[in-house]
Rosetta silent file (secondary structure, phi, psi, omega in degrees, C-alpha in Angstrom):
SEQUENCE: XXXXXXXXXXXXXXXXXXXXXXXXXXXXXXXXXXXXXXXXXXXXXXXXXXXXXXXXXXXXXXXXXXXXXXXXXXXXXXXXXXXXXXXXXXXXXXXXXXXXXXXXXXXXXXXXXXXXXXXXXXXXXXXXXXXXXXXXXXXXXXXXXXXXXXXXXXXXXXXXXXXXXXXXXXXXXXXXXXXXXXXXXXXXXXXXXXXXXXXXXXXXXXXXXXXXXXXXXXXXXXXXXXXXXXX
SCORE:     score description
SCORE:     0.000 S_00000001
   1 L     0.000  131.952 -178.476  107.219  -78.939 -114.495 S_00000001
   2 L   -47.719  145.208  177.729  109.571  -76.667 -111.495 S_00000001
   3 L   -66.081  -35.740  170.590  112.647  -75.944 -113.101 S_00000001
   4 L   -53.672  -25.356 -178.348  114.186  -77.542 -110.287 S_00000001
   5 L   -93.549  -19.939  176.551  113.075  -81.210 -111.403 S_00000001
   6 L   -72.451   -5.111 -164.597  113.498  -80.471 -114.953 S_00000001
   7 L  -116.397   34.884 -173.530  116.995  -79.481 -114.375 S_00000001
   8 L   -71.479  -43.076 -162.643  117.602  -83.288 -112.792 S_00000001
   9 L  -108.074   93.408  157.426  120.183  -83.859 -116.004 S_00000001
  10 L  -143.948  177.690  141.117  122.221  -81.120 -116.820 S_00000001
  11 L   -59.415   92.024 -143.478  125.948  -79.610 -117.393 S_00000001
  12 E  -107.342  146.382 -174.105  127.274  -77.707 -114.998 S_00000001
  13 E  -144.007  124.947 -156.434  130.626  -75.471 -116.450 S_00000001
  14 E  -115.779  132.989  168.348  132.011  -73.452 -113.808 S_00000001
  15 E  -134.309  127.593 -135.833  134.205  -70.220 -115.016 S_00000001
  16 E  -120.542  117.036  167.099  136.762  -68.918 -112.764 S_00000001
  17 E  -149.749  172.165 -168.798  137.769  -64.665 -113.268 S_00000001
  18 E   -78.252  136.158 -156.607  139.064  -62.376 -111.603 S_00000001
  19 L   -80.645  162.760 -179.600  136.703  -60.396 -109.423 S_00000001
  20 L   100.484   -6.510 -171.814  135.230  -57.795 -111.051 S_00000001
  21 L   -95.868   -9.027  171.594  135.870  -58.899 -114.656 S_00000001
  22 L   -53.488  145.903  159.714  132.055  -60.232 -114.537 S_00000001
  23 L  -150.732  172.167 -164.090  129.848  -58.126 -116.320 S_00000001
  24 L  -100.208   97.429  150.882  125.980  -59.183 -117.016 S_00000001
  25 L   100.293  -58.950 -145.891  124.528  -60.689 -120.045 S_00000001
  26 L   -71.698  -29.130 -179.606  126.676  -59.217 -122.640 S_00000001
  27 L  -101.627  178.436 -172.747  129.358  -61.760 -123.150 S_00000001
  28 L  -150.943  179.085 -163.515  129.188  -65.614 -124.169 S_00000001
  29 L  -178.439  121.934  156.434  131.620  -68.569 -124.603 S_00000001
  30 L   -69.770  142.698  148.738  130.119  -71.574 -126.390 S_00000001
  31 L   -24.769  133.928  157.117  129.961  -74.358 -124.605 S_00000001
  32 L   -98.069  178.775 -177.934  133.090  -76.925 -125.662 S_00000001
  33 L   -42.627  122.429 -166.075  133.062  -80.150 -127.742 S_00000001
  34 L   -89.056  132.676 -171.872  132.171  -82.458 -125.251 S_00000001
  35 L   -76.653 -179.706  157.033  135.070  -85.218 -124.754 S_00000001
  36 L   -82.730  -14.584  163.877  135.126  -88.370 -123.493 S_00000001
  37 L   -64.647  142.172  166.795  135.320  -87.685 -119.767 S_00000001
  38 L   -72.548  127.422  163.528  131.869  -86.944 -118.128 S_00000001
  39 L   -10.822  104.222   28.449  131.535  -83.247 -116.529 S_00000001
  40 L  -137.931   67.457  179.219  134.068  -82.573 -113.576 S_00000001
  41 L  -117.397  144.580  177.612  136.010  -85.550 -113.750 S_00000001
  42 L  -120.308 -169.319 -161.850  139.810  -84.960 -113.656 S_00000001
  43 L  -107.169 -179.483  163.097  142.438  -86.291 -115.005 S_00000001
  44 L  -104.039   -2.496 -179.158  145.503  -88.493 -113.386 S_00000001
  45 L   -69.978  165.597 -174.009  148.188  -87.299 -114.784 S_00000001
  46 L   -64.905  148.245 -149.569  151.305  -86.289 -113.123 S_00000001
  47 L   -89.821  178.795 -146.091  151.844  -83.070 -112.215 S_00000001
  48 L   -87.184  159.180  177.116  154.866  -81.355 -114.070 S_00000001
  49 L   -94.364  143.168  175.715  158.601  -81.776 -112.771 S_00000001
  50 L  -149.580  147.566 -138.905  159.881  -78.470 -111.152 S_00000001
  51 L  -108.219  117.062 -179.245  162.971  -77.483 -110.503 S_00000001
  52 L   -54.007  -41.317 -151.722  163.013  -75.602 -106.763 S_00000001
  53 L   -85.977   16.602  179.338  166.254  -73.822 -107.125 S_00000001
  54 L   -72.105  126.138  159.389  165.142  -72.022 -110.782 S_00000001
  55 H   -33.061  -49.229 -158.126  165.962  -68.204 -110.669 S_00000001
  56 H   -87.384    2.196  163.898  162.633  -67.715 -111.934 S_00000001
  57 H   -77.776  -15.144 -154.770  160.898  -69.110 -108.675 S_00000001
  58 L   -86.862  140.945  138.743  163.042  -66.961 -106.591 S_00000001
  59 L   -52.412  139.914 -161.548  162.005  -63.045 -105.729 S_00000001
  60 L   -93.016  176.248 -172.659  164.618  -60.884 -106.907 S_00000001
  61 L   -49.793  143.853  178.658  166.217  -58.624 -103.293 S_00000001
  62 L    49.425   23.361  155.210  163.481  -56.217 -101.999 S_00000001
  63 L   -89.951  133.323  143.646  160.402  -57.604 -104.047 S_00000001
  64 L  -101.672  151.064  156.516  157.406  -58.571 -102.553 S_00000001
  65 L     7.633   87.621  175.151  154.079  -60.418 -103.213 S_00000001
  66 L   -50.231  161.373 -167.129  151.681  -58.721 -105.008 S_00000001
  67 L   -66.559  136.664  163.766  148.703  -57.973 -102.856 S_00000001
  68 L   -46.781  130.255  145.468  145.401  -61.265 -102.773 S_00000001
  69 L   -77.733  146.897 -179.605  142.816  -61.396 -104.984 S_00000001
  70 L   -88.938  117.720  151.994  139.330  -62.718 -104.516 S_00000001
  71 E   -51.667  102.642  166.694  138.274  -65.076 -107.028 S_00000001
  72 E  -112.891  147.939 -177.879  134.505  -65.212 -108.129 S_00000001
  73 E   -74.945  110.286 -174.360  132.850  -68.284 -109.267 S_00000001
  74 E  -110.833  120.710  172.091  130.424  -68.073 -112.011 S_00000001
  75 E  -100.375  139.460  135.589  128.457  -71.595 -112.337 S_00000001
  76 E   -79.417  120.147  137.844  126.341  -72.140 -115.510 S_00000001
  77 E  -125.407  135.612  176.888  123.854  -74.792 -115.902 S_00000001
  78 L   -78.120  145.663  164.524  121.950  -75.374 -118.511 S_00000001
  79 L   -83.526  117.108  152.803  118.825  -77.508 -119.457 S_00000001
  80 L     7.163  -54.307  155.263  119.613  -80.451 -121.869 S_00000001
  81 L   -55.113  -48.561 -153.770  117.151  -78.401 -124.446 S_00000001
  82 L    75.015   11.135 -169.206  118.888  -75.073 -123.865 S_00000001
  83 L   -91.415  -20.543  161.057  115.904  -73.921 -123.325 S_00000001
  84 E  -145.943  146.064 -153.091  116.731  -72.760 -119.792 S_00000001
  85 E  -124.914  118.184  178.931  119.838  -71.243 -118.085 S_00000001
  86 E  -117.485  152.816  176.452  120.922  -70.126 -114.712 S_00000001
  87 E  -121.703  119.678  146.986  123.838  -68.402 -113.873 S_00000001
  88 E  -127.511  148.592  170.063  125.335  -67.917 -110.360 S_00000001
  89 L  -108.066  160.476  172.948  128.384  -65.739 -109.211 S_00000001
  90 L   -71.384   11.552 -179.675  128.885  -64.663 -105.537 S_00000001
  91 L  -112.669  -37.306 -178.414  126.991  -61.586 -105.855 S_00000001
  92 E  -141.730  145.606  152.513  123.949  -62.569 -108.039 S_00000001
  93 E   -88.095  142.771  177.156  121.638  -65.333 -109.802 S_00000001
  94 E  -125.551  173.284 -165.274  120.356  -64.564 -113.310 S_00000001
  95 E  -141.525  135.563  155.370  117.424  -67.100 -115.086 S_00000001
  96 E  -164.651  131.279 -138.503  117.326  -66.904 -118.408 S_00000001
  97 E  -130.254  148.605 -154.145  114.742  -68.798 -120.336 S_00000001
  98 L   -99.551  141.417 -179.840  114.827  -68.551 -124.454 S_00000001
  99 H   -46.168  -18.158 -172.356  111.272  -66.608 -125.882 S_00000001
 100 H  -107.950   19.289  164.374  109.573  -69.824 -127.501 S_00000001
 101 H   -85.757  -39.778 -149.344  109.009  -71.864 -123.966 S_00000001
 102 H  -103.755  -37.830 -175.201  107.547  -68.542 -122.450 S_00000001
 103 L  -139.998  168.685  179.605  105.482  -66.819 -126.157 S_00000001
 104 L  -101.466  179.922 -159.463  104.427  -68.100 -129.680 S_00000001
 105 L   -85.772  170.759 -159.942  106.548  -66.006 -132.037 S_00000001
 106 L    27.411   33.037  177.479  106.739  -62.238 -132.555 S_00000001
 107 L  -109.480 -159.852 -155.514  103.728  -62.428 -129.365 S_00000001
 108 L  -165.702   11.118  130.002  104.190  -60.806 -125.673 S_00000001
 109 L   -84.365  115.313 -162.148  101.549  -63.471 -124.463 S_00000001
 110 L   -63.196  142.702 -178.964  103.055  -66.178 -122.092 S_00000001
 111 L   -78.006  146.818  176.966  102.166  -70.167 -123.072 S_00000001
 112 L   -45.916  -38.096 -174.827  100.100  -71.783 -120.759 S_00000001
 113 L   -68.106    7.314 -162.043  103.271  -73.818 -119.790 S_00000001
 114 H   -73.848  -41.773 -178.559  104.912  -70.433 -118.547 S_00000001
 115 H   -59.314  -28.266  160.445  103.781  -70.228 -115.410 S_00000001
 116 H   -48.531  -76.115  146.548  105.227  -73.458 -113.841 S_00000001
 117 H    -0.847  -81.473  170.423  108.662  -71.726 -115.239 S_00000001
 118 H   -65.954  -42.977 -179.702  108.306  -68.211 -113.610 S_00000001
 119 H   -68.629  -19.544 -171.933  106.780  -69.977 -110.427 S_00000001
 120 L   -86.630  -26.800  170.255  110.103  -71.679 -110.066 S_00000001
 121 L   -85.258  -24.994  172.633  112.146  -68.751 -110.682 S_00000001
 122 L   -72.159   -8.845  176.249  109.872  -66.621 -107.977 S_00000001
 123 L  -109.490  -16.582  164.395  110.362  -69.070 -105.258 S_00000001
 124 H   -64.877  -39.516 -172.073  114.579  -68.680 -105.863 S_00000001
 125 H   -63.050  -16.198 -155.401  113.769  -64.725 -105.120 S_00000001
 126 H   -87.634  -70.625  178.018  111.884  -65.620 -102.397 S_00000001
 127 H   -33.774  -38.638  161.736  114.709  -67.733 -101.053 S_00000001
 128 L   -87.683    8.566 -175.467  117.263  -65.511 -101.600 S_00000001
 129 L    36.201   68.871  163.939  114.982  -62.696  -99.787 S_00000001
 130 L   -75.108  135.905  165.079  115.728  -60.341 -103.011 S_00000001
 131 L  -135.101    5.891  179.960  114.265  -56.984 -102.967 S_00000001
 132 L  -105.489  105.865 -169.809  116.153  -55.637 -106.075 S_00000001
 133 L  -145.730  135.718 -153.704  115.193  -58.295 -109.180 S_00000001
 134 E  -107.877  143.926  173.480  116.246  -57.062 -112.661 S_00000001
 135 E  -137.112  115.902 -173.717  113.498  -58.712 -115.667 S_00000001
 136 E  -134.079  161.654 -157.843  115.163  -57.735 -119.117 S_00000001
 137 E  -139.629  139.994  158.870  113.913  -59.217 -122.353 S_00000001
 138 L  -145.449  145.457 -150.207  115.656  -59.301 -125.700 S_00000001
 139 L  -105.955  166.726  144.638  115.225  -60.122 -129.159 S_00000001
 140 L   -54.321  170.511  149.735  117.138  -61.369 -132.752 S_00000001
 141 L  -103.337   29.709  177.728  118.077  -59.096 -135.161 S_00000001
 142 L   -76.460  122.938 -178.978  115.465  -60.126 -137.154 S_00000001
 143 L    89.751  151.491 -179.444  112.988  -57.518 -138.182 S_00000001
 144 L   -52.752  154.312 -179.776  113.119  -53.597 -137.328 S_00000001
 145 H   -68.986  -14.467 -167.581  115.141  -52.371 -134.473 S_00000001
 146 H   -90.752  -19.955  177.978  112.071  -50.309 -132.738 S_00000001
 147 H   -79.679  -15.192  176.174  110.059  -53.287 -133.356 S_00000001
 148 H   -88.380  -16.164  178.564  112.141  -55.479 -131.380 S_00000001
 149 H   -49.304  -42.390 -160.984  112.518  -52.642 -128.626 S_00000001
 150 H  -112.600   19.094   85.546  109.091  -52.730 -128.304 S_00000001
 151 H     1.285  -75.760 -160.191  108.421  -56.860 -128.637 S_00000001
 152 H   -60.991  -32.156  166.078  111.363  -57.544 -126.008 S_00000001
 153 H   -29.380  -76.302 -161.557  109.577  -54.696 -123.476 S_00000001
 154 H   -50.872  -48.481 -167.239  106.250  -56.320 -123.747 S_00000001
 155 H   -82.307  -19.419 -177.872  107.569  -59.725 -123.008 S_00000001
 156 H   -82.022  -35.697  172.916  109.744  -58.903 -119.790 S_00000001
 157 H   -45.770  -27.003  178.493  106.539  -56.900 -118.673 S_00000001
 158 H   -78.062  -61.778  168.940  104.930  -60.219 -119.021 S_00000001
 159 H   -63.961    5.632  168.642  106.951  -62.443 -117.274 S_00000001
 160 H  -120.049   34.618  146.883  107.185  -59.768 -114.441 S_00000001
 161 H  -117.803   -8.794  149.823  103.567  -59.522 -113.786 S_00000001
 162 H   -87.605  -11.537  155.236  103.699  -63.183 -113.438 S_00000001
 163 H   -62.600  -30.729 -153.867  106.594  -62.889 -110.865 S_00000001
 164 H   -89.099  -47.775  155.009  104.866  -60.589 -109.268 S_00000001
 165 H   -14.796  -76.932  170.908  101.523  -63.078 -109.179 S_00000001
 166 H   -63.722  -15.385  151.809  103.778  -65.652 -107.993 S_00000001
 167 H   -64.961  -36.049  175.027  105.182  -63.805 -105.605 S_00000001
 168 H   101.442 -151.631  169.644  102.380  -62.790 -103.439 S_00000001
 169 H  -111.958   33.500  168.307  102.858  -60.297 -101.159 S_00000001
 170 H   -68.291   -1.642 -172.232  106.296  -60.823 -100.674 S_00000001
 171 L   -84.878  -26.454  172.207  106.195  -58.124 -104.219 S_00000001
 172 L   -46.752  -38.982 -153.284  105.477  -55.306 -101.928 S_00000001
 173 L  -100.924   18.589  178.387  108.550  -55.173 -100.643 S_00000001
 174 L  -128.499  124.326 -148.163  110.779  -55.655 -104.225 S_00000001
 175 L   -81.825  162.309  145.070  112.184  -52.867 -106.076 S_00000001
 176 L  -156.284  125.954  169.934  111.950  -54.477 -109.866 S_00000001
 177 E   -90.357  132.389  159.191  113.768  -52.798 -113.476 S_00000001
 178 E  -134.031  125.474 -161.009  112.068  -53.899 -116.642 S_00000001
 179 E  -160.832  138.913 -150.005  113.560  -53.210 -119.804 S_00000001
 180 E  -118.221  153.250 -177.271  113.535  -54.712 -123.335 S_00000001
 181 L  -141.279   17.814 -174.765  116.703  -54.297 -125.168 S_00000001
 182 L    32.971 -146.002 -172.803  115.841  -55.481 -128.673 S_00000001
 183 L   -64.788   -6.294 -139.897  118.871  -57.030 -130.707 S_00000001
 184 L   -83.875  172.240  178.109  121.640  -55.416 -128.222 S_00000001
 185 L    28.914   88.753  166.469  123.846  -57.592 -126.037 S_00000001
 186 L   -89.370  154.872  168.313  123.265  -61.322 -128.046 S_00000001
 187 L   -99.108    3.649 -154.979  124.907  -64.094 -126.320 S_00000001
 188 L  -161.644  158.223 -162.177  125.005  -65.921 -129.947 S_00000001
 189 L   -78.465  101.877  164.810  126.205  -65.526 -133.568 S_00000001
 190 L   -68.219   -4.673  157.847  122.239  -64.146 -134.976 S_00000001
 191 L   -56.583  -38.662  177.442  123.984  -65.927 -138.718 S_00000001
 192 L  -106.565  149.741  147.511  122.427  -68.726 -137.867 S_00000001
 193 H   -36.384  -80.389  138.810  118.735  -69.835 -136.517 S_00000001
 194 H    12.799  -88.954 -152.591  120.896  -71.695 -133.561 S_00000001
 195 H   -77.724  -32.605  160.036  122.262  -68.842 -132.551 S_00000001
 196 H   -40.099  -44.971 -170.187  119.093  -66.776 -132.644 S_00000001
 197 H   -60.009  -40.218 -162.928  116.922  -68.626 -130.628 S_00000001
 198 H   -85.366  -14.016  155.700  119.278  -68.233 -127.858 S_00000001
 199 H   -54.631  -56.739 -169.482  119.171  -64.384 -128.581 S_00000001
 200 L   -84.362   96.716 -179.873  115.350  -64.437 -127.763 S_00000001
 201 L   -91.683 -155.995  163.871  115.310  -64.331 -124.206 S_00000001
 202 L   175.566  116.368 -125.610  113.697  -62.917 -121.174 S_00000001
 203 E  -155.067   90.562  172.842  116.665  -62.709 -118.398 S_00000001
 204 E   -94.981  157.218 -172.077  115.529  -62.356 -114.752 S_00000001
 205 E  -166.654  145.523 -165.436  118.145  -61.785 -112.418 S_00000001
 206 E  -166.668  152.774 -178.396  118.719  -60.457 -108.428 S_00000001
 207 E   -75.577 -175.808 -156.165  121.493  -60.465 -105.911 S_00000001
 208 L  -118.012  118.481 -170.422  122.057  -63.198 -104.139 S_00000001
 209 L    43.824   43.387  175.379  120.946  -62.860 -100.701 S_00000001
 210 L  -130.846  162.757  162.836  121.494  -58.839 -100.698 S_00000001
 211 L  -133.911   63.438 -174.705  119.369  -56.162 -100.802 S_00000001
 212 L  -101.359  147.579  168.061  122.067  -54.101 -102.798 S_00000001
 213 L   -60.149  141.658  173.901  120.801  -51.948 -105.328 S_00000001
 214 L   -92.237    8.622  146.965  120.260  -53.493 -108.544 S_00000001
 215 L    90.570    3.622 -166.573  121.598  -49.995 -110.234 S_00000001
 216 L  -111.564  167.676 -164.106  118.439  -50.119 -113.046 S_00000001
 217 L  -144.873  130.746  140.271  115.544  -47.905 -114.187 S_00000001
 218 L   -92.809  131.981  168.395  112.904  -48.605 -116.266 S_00000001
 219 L  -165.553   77.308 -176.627  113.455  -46.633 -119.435 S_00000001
 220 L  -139.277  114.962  172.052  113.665  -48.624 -122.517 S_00000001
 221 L  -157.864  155.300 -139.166  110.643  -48.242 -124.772 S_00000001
 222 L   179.697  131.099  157.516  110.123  -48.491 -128.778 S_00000001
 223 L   -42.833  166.344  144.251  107.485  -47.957 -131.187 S_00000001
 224 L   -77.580  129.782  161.835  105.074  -50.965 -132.849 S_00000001
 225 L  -131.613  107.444 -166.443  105.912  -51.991 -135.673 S_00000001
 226 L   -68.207   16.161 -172.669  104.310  -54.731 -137.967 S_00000001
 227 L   -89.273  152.379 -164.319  106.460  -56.035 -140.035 S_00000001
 228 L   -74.129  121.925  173.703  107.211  -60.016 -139.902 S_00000001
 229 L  -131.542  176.790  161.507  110.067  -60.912 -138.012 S_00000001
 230 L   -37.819  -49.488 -154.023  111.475  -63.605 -136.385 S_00000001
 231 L   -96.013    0.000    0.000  111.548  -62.728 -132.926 S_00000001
């Protein structure tokens, strides 16, 4: 099913920084406890009493204003499931869909349901005319590190030969980095199973209506290794 109709119910949590304070992928913030208010509902209360003539409102003689900043918006939404996540900011969209929708475990072959997925994320690139689109795949910390190096490779190589399917031949003309990152950069506590899952990822991502460099290479690669993991 298009991600767009599966994503009819979700939670949208919008986080407000300063620009430039963004960085990709590496940090996380759980969700919070969800209350009794429904998602962006505000409150009524009264705003605070304030006193005009307070000193501390005042500029002392010969200060001025520090110079405006630009604010960027980063929306999250989420799938119900958790199983898939978009991010946008005013520069880029990222996708990021957890490994056991997309492979069966420790494989680097996509489930028949994958494609449907990946067709949905390939028609945002199209829409956003992207010609830079970043596909980076990561792992638990279950199991050796060269084995997840070379695990998280294989699967963003996978899902980006089915972008590239679904793109057509709108792929000629896009630039693409693919790069497996094993355990590095987790969004999630790997102490728990919970928090793993959302470690095994596959994390496509392109500006948003630019054709700015996406700054990436491929050069991430890792031995095979067989030992039974997790991931």
């Amino acid at each position: 099913m298009p991600l767009t109709r599966r994503l009819a119910a979700l939670t949208t949590v919008a986080l407000i920084t300063l620009s430039g304070s963004l960085s990709g992928g590496s940090a996380y913030a759980d969700d919070p406890e969800p209350s009794g208010a429904p998602p962006g509902s505000t409150t009524t209360s009264p705003p605070p009493d304030v006193d005009a003539n307070s000193p501390g409102l005042k500029l002392a003689d010969g200060a001025t204003l520090a110079p405006a900043k630009v604010l960027d918006i980063k929306s999250v939404v989420e799938d119900l499931s958790g199983d898939e996540r978009r991010e946008d900011t005013n520069q880029d969209v990222k996708f990021a869909l957890q490994a056991e929708v997309l492979f069966q475990k420790d494989s680097s072959k996509l489930n028949p349901d994958a494609k449907s997925r990946i067709q949905a994320i390939a028609d945002e690139i199209k829409a956003q005319k992207a010609t830079n689109v970043r596909v980076f795949g990561f792992t638990d910390d279950l199991g050796s590190y060269a084995h997840g190096l070379t695990l998280s490779k294989k699967r963003a190589e996978a899902v980006h030969d089915e972008l590239a399917a679904s793109l057509g031949s709108q792929d000629q003309d896009i630039t693409f980095a693919v790069r497996g990152y094993s355990e590095d950069y987790p969004i999630a506590d790997n102490n728990s199973e919970e928090g793993r899952k959302k470690n095994r990822r596959v994390e496509v991502s392109f500006p948003r209506g630019s054709d700015t460099d996406s700054g990436g290479s491929d050069d991430s690669s890792g031995s095979d290794d067989s030992a039974d993991t997790g991931q």
